[in-house]
C-alpha positions in Angstrom: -3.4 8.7 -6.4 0.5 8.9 -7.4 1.6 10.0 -10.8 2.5 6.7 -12.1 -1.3 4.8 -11.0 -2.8 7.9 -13.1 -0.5 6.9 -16.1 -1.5 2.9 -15.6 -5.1 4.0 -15.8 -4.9 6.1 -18.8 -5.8 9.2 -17.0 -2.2 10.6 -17.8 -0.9 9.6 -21.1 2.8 7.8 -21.5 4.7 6.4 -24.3 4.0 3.0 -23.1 6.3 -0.1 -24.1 4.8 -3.0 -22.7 2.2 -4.0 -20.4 0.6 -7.4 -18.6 -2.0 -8.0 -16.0 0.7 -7.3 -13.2 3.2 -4.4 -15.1 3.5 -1.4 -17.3 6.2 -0.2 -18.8 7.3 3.3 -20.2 9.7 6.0 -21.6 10.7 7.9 -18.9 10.1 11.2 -20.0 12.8 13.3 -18.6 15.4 10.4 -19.4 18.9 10.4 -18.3 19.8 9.1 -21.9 17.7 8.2 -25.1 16.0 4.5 -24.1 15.0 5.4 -20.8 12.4 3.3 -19.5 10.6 2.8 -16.5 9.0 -0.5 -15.4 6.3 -0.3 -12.6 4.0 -2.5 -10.9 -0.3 -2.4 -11.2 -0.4 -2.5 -7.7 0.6 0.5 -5.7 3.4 -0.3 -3.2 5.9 2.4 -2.5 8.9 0.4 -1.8 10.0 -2.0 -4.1 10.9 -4.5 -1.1 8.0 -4.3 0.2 6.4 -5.8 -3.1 5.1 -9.5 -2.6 7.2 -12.5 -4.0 5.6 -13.1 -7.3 6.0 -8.9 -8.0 9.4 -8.7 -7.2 10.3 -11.7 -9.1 7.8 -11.0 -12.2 9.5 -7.3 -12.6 12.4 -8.7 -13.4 10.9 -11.1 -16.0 8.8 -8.9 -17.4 11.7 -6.3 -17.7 14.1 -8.9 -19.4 13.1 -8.7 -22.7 12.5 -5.1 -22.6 16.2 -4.3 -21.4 16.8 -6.2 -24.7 15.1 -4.8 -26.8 16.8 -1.8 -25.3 20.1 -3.6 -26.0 19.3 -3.9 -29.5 17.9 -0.4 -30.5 20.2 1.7 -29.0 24.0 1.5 -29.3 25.2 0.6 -25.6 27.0 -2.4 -23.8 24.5 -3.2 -21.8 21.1 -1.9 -19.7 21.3 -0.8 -17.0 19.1 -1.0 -14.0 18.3 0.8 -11.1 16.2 1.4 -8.4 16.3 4.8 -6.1 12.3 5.2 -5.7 12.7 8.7 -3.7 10.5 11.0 -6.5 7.2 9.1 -7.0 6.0 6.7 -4.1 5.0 4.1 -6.3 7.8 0.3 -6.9 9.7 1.3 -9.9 12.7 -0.1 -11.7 14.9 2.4 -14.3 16.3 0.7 -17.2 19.2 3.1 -19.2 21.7 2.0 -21.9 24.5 2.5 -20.8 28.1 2.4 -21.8 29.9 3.6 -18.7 28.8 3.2 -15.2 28.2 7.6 -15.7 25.8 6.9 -17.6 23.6 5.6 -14.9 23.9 9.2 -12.5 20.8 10.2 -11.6 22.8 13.8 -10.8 23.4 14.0 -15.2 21.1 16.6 -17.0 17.8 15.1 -17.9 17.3 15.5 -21.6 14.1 17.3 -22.5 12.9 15.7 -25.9 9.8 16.2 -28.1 7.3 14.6 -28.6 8.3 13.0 -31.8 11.7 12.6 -30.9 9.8 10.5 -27.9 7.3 8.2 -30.2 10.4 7.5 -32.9 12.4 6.0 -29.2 9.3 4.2 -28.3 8.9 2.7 -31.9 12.3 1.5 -32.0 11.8 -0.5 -28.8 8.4 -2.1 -29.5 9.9 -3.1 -33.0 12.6 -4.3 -31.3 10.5 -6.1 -28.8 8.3 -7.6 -31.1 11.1 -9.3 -33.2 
């Protein structure tokens, strides 16, 4: 079982964001920038194209509101999105702010944050999300 099934069942804990009968989504915890969240599907595919119709389609709408909630709690002109899915062999989508297209290089430092300073990013997206 991948990394990211063992967070969807709880048996590896996450910051989650949001979460359906189909998705989960979560900070990523080495992030790129502050807001980094992952969005993954409940069933494990490896490659995002190889995800049926209604999952490729329902990522995106269940990441919408998230990448605006994103928008709205940290200061950036827009999320990002991305998809390499080469380090865990499980359909994932990456949404960054961003303010430049730099800030979506998967070759920047990773920040390493605490554990506070990772439940205070998650509580400004969920409040964002919820409003």
């Amino acid at each position: 079982m991948d990394i990211f099934s063992k967070i969807i069942t709880g048996e590896i804990p996450s910051y989650k964001i949001a979460e359906d009968d189909k998705f989960y989504a979560f900070l990523d915890i080495y992030p790129l920038v502050r807001g980094h969240v992952l969005v993954i599907p409940k069933t494990n595919i490896d490659n995002l194209f190889d995800l049926p119709g209604e999952y490729l389609s329902g990522i995106l709408l269940f990441a919408q509101p998230i990448a605006k909630a994103i928008e709205k709690a940290f200061k950036c002109n827009r999320c990002g999105m991305a998809v390499l899915g080469l380090e865990v062999p499980h359909a994932h989508i990456h949404l960054v702010p961003i303010n430049s297209e730099q800030d979506l290089n998967f070759r920047n430092g990773k920040l390493k944050l605490t554990d506070t300073e990772l439940k205070s990013i998650q509580a400004k997206i969920v409040s964002e999300l919820k409003s």
